[in-house]
One Martini backbone bead per residue (centre of mass of N, CA, C, O) as a GRO file, in nm:
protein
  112
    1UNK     BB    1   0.093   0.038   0.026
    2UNK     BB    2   0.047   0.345  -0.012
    3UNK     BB    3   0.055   0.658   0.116
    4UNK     BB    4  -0.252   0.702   0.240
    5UNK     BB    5  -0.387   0.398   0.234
    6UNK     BB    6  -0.639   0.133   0.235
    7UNK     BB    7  -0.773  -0.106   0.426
    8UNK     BB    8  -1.082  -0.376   0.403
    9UNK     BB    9  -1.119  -0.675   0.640
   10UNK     BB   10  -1.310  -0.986   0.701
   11UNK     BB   11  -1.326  -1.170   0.977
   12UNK     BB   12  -1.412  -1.505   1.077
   13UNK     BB   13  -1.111  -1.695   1.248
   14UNK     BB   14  -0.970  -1.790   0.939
   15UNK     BB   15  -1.056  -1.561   0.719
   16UNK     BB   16  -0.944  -1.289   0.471
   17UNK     BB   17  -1.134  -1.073   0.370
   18UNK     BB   18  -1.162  -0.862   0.116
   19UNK     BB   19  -1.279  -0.562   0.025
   20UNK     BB   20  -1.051  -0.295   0.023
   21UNK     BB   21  -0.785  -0.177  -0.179
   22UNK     BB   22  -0.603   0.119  -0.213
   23UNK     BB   23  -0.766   0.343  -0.037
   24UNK     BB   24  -0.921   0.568   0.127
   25UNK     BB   25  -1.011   0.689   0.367
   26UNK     BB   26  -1.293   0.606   0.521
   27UNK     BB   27  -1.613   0.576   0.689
   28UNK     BB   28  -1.713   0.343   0.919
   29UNK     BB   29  -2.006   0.315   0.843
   30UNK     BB   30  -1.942   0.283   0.508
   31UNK     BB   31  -1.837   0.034   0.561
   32UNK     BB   32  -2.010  -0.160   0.743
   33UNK     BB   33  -2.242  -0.119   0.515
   34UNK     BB   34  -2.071  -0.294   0.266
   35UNK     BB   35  -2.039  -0.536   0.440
   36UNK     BB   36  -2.316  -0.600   0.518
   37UNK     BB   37  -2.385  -0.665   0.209
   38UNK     BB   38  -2.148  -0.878   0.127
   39UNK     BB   39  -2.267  -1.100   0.326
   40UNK     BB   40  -2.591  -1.168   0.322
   41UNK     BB   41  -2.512  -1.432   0.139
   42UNK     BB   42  -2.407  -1.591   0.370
   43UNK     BB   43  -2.346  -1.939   0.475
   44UNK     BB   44  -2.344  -2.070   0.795
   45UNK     BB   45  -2.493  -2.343   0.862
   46UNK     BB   46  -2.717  -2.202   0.925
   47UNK     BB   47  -2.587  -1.973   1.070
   48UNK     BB   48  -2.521  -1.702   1.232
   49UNK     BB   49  -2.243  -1.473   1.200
   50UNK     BB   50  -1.952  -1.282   1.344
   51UNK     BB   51  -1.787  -1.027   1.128
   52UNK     BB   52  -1.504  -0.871   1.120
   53UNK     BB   53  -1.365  -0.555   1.112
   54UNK     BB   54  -1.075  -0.404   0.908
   55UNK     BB   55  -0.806  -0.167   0.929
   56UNK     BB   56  -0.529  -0.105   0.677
   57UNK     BB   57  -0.174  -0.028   0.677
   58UNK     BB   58   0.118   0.058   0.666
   59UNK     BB   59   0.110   0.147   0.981
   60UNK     BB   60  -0.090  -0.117   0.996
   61UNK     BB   61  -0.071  -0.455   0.894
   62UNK     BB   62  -0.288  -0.553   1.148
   63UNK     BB   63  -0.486  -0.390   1.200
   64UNK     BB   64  -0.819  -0.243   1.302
   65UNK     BB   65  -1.054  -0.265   1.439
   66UNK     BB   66  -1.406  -0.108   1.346
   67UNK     BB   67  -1.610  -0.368   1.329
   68UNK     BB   68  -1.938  -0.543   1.284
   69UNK     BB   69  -2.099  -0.830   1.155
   70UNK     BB   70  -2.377  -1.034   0.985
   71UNK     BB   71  -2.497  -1.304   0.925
   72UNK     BB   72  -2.734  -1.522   0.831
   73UNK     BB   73  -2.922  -1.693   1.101
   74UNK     BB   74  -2.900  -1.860   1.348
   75UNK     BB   75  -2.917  -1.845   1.696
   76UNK     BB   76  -2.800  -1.831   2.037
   77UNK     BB   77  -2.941  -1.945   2.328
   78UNK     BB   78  -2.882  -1.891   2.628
   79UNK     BB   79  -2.880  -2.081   2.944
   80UNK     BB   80  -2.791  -1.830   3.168
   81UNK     BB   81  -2.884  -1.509   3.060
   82UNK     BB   82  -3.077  -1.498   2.735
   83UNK     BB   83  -2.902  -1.421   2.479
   84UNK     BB   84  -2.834  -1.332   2.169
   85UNK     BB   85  -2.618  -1.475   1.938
   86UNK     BB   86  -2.381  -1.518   1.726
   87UNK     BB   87  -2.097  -1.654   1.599
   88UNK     BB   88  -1.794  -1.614   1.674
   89UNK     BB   89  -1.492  -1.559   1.553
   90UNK     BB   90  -1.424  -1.871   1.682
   91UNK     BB   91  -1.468  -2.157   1.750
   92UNK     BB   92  -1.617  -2.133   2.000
   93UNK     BB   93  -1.910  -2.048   2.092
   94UNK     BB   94  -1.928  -1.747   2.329
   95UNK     BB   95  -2.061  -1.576   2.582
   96UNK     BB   96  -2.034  -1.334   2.750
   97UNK     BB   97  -2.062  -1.476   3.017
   98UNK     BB   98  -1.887  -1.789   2.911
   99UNK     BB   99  -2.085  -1.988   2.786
  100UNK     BB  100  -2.116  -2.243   2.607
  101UNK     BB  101  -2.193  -2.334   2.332
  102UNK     BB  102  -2.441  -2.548   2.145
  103UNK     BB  103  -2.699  -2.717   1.913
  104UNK     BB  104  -2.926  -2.678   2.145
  105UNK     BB  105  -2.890  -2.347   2.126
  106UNK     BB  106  -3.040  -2.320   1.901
  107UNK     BB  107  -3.280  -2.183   1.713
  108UNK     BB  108  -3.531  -2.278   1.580
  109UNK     BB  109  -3.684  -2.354   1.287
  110UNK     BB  110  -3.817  -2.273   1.002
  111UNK     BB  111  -4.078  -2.338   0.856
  112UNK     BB  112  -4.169  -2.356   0.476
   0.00000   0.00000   0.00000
């Protein structure tokens, strides 16, 4: 990347998905509005996942959150706190609380 250039990629917890590269700096809402756009039609086997948005550039080539998006689909319903989540980015599906969630924890599926 050129000085003053940005990127801007989506990680899933295991892959880097470019959204831009080599563009001037976004404003965050419309990066993650773009974002959002990008996944709509993402399928994680029918699971909601929440999927990170990161900016990236010369002096940051690490990237820095800037917020999250989420894919459509089935949410985990903790049996603890009884809050709703997708899927976080990381291999285990974990509430804020701490609990981890099972398969027997998503929310039940629409007939159709």
């Amino acid at each position: 990347m050129g000085k003053g250039e940005y990127g801007y990629v989506i990680y899933d917890g295991d892959t880097w998905y470019t959204l831009y590269d080599h563009v001037e700096r976004m404003d965050t809402d419309i990066v993650l509005s773009l974002a959002a756009k990008e996944v709509a039609n993402w399928d994680y086997a029918g699971i909601a996942q929440r999927l990170d948005v990161y900016e990236t550039s010369d002096e940051d080539v690490y990237g820095t959150k800037i917020g999250s998006v989420e894919t459509p689909g089935r949410l985990y319903q903790c049996r603890a706190c009884y809050s709703s989540y997708p899927h976080p980015p990381q291999e285990l599906a974990v509430c804020r609380c701490g609990r981890v969630a099972t398969t027997e924890d998503l929310e039940e599926k629409e007939e159709e």
